[in-house]
DOMIDO-739339 format. One record per atom (N, C-alpha, C, CB): x, y negated, z; residue in three letters. Coordinates in steps of 0.1 Angstrom, whole numbers, plus 2048, in hexadecimal, padded with zeros to 3 digits. Each point is the difference from the previous one (the first is absolute). Glycine has a CB too. Example, Ala and Ser with C-alpha at 12.3 -4.5 7.8 and 13.67 -1.06 7.14 Angstrom:
2
((884; 839; 84E); "ALA")
((7F7; 7F4; 800); "ALA")
((809; 7F4; 800); "ALA")
((7ED; 80C; 80C); "ALA")
((80F; 7E9; 7ED); "SER")
((809; 7F5; 800); "SER")
((7F8; 7F5; 808); "SER")
((80C; 806; 7EA); "SER")
END
This chain:
113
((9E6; 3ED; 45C); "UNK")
((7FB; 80E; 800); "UNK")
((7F5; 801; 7F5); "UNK")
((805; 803; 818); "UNK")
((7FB; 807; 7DF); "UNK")
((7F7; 800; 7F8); "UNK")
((7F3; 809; 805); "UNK")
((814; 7FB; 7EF); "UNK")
((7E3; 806; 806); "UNK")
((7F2; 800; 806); "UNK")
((801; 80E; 803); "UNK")
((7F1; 7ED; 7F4); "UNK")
((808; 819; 816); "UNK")
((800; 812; 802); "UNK")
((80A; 802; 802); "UNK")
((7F2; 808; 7F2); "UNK")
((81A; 7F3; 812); "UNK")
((80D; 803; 805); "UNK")
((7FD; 800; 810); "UNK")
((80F; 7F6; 7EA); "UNK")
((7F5; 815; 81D); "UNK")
((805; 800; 80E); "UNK")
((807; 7FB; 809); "UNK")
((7FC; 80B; 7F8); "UNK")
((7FE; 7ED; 80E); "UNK")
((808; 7F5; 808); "UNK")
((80A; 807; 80B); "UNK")
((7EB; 7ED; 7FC); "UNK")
((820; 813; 801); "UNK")
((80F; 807; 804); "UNK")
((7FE; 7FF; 80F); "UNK")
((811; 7F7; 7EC); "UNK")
((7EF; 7FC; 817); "UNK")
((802; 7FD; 80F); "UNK")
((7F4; 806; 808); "UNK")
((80C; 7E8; 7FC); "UNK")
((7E7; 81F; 800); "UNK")
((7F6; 801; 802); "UNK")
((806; 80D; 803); "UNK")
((7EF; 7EF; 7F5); "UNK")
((813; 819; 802); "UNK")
((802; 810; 7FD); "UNK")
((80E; 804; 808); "UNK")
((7F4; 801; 7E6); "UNK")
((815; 7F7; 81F); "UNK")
((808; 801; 806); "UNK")
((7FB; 7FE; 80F); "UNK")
((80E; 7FA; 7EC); "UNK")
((7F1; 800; 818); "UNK")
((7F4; 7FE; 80E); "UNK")
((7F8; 80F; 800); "UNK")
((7FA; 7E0; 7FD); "UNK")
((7FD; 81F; 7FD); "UNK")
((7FC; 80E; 804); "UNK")
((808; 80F; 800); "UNK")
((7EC; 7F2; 7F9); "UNK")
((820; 80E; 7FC); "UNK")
((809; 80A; 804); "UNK")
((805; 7FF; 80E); "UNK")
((805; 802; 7E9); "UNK")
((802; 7F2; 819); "UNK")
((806; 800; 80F); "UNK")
((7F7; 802; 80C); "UNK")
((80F; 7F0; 7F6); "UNK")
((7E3; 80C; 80A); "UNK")
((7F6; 804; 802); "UNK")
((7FE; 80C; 804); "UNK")
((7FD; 7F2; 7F4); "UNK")
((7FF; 81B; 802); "UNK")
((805; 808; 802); "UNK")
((806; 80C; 806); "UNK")
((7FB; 7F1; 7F8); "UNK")
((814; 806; 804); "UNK")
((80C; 809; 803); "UNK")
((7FE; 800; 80D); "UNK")
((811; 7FA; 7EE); "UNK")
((7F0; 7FD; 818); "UNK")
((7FD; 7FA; 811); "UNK")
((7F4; 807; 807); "UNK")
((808; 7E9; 7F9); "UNK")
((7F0; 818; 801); "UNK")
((7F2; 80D; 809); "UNK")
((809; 80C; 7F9); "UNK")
((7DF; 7F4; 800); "UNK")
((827; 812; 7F6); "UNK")
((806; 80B; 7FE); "UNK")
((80B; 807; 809); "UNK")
((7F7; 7F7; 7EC); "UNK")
((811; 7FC; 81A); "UNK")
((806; 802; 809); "UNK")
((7FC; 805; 80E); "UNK")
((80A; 7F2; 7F1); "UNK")
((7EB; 801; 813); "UNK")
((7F7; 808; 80F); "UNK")
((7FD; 80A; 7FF); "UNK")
((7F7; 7F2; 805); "UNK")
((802; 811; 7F0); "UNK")
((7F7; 80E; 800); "UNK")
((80C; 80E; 802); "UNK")
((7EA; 7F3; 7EC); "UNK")
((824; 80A; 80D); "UNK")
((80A; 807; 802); "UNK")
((806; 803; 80F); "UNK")
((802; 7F9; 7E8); "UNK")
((803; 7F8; 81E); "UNK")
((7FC; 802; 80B); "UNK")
((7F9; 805; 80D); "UNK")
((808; 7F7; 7F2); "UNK")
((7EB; 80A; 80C); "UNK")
((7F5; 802; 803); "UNK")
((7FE; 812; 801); "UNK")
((7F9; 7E5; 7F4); "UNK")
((80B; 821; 800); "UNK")
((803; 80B; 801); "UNK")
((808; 806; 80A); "UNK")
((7FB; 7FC; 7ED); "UNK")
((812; 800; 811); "UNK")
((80D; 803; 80F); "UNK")
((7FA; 800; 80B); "UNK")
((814; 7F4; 7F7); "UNK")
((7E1; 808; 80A); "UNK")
((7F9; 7FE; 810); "UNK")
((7F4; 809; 801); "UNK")
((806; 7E7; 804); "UNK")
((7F4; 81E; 7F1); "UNK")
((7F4; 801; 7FE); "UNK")
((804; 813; 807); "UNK")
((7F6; 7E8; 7E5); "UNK")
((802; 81B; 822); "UNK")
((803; 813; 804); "UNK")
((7F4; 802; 7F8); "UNK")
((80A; 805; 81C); "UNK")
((7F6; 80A; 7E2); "UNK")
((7F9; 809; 7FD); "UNK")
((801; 80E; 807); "UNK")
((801; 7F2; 7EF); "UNK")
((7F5; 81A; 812); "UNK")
((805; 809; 805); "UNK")
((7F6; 80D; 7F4); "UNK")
((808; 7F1; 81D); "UNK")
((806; 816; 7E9); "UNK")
((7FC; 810; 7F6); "UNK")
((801; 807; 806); "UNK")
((806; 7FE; 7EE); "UNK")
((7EE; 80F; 80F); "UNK")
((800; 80B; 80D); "UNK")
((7FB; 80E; 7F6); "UNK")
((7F7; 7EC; 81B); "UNK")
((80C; 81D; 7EA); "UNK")
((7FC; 80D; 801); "UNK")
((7FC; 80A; 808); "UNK")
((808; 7F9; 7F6); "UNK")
((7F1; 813; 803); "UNK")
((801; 805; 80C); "UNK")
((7F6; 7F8; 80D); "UNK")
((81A; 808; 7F6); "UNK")
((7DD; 7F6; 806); "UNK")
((7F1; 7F5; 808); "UNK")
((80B; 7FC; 809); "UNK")
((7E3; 80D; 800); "UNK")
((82A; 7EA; 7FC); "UNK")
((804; 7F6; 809); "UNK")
((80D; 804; 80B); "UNK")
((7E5; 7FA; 7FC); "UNK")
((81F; 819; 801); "UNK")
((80B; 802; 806); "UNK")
((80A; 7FD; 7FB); "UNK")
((7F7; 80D; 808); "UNK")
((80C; 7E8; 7EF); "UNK")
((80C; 7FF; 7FB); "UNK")
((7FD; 7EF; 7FD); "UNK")
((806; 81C; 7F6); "UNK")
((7FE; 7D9; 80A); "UNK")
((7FC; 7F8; 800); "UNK")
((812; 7F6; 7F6); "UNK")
((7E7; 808; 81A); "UNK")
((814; 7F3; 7E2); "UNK")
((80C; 7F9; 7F7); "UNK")
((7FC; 7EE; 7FC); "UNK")
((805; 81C; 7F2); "UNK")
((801; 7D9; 81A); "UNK")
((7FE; 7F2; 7FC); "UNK")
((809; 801; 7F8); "UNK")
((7F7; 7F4; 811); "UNK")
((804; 7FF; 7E9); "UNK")
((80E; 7FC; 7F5); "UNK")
((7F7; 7EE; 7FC); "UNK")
((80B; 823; 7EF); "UNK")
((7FF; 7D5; 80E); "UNK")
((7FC; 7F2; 7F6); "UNK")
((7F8; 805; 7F6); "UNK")
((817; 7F3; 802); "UNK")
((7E1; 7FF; 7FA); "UNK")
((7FE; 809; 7F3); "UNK")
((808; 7FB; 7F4); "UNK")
((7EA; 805; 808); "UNK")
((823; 7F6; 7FF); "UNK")
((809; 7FE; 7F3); "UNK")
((808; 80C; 803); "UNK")
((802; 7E5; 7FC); "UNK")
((7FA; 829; 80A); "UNK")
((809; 809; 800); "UNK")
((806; 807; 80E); "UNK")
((803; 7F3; 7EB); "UNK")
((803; 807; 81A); "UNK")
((809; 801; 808); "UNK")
((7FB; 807; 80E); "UNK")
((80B; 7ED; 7F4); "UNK")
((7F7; 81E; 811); "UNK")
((7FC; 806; 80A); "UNK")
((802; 7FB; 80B); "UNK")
((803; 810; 7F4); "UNK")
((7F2; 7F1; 818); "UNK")
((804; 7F8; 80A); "UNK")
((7FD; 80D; 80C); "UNK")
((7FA; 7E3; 7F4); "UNK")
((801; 825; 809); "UNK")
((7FE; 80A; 80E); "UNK")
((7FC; 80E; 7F8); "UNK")
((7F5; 7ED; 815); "UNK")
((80E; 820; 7F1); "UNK")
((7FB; 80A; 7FC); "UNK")
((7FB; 808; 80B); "UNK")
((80C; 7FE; 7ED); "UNK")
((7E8; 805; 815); "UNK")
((7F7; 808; 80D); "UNK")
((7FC; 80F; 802); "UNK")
((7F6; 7EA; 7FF); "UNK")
((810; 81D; 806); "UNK")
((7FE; 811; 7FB); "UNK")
((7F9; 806; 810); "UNK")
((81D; 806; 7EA); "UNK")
((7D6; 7FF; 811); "UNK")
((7FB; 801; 80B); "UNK")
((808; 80D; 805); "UNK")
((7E8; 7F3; 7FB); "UNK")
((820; 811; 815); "UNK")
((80A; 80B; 805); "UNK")
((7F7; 807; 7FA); "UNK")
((80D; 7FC; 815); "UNK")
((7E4; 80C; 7ED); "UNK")
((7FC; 810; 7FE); "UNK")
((802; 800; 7F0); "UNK")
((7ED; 804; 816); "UNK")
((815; 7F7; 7E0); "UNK")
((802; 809; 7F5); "UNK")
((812; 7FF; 7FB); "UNK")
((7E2; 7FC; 7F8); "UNK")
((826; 804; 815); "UNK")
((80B; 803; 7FE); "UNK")
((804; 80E; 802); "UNK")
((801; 7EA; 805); "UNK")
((802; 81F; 7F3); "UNK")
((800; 80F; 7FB); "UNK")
((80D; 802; 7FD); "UNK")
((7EA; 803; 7F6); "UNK")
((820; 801; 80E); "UNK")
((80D; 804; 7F9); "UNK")
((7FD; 809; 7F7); "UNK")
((80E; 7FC; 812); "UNK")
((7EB; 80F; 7F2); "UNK")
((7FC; 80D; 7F8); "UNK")
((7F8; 7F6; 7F0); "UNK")
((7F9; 815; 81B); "UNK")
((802; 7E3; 7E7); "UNK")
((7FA; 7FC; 7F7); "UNK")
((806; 7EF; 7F9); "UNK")
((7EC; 812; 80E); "UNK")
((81B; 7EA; 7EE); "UNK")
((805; 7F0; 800); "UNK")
((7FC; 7FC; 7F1); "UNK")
((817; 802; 811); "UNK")
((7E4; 80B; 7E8); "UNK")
((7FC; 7FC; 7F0); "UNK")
((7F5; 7F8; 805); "UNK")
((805; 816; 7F0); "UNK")
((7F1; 7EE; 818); "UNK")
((7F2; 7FC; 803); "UNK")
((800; 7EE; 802); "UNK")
((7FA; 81C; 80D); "UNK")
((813; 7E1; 800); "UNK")
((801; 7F5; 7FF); "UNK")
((805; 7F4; 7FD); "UNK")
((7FB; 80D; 806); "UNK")
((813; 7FB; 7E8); "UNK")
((800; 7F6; 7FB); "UNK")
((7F5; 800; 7F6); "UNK")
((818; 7FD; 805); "UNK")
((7E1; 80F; 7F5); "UNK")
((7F8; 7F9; 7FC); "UNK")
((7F2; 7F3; 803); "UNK")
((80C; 815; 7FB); "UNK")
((7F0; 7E9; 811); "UNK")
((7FE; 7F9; 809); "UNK")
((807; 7F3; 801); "UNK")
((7FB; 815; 808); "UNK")
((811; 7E9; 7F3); "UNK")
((806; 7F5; 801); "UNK")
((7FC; 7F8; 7F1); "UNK")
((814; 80A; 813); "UNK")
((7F1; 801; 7E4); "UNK")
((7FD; 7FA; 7F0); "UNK")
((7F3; 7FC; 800); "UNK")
((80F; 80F; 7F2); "UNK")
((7E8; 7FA; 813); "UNK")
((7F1; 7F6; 7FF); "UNK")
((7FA; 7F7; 808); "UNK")
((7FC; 810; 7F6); "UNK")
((810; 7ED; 814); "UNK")
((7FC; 7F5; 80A); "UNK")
((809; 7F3; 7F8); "UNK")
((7FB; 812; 81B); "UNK")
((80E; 7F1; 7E2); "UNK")
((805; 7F8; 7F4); "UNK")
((7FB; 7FB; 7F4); "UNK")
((80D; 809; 807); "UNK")
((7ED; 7FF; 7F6); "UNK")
((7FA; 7F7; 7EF); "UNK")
((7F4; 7FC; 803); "UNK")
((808; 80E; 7ED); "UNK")
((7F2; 7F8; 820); "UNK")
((7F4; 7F3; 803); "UNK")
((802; 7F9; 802); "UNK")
((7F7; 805; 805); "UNK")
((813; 7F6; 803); "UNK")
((807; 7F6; 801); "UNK")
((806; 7F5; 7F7); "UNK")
((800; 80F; 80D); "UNK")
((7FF; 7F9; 7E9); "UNK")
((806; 7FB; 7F7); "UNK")
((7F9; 7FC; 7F6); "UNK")
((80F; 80B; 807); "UNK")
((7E5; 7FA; 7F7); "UNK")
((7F6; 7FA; 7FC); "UNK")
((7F7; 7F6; 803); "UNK")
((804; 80F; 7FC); "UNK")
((7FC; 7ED; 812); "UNK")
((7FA; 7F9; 809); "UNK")
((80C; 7F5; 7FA); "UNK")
((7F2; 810; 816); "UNK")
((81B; 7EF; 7E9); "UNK")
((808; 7F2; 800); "UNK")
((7FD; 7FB; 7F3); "UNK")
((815; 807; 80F); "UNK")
((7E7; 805; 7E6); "UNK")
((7FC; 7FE; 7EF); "UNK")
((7F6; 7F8; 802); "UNK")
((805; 816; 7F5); "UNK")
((7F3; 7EB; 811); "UNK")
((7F2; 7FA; 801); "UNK")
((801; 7EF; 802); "UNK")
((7F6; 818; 80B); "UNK")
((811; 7EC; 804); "UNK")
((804; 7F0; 806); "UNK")
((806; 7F9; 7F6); "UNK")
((804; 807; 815); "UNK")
((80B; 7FC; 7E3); "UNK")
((801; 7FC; 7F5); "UNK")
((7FC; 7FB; 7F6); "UNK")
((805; 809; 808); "UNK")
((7EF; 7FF; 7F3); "UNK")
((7F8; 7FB; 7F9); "UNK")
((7F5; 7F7; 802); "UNK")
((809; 810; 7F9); "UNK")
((7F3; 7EE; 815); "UNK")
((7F6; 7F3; 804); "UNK")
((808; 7F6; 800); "UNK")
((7F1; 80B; 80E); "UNK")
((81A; 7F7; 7F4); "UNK")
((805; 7F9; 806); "UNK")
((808; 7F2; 7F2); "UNK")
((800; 817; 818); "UNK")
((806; 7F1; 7DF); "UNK")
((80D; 7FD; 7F2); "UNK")
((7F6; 7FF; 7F7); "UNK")
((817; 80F; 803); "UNK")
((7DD; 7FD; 7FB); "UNK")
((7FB; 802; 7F4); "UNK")
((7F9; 7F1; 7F7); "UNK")
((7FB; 81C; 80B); "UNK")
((800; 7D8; 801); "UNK")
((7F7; 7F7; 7F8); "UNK")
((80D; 7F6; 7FD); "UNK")
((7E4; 803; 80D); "UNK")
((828; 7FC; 7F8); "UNK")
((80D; 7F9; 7FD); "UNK")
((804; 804; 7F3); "UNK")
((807; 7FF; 816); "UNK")
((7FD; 811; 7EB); "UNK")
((80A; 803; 7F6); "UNK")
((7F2; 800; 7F2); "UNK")
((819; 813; 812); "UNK")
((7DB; 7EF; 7EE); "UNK")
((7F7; 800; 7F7); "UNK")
((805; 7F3; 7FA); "UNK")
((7EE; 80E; 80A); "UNK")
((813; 7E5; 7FD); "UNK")
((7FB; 7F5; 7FF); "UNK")
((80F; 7FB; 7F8); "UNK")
((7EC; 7FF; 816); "UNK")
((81D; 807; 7EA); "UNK")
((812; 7FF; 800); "UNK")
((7FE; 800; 7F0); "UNK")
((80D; 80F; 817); "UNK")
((7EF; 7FF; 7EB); "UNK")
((7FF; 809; 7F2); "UNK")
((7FB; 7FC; 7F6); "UNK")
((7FE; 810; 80A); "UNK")
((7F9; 7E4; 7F6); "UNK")
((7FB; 806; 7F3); "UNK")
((7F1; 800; 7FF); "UNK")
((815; 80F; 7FF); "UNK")
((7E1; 7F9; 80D); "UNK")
((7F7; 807; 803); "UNK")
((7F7; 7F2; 7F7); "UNK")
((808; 812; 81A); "UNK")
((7E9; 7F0; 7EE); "UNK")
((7F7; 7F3; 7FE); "UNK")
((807; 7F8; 808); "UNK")
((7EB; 808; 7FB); "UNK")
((813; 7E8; 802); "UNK")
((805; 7F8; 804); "UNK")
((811; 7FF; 802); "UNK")
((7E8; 7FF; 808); "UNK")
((81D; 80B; 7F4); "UNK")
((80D; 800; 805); "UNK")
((80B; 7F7; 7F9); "UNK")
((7F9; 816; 808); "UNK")
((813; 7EC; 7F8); "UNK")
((807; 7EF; 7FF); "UNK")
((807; 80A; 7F3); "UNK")
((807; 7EB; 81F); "UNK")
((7FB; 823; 7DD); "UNK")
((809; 805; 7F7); "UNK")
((80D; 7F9; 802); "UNK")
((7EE; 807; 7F1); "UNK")
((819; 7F9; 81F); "UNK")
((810; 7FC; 7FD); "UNK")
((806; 80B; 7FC); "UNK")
((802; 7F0; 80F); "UNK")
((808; 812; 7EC); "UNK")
((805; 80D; 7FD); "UNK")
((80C; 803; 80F); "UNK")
((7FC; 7FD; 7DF); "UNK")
((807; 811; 81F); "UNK")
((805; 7FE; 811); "UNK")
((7F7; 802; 808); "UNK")
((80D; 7F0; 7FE); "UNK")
((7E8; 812; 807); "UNK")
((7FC; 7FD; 80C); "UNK")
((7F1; 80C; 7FF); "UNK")
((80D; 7E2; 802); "UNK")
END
């Protein structure tokens, strides 16, 4: 190996490294709930925060036939809280990995990843 050259086996270890908390943390998500609400809470929306909906809660009194605009609107913003809440998790969660993937400080610049 020459001088200032990167020792392969070194930089390979910490990708696999890594990849392997990149994976938990992905995992980790599929389990992870969040919840989104509107409407101070009459509309309630779990979901992973890798996405995936796991319950939707509509409190009966703002069920209106006369009115159903009111409560999908009520759903969309019990949704993107929700959905913001999984963004977040996401990013506590990926952001110091995929930084570290990338490129970032300290990061390994594999390409891919």
């Amino acid at each position: 190996m020459q001088p200032g050259q990167p020792d392969m086996s070194m930089i390979l270890q910490q990708a696999q490294k890594m990849q392997e908390q990149l994976v938990a943390a992905q995992q980790e998500l599929q389990v992870t709930e969040v919840t989104g609400q509107a409407g101070n809470g009459l509309v309630e929306i779990i979901m992973t925060a890798a996405g995936e909906i796991r319950n939707v809660k509509i409190d009966p009194k703002i069920v209106d036939p006369d009115d159903v605009e009111t409560l999908q609107d009520l759903l969309v913003g019990a949704f993107q809280d929700a959905s913001a809440a999984a963004q977040q998790e996401q990013a506590q969660k990926m952001g110091p990995l995929a930084g570290g993937l990338g490129g970032g400080a300290g990061g390994l610049g594999l390409p891919g990843f």
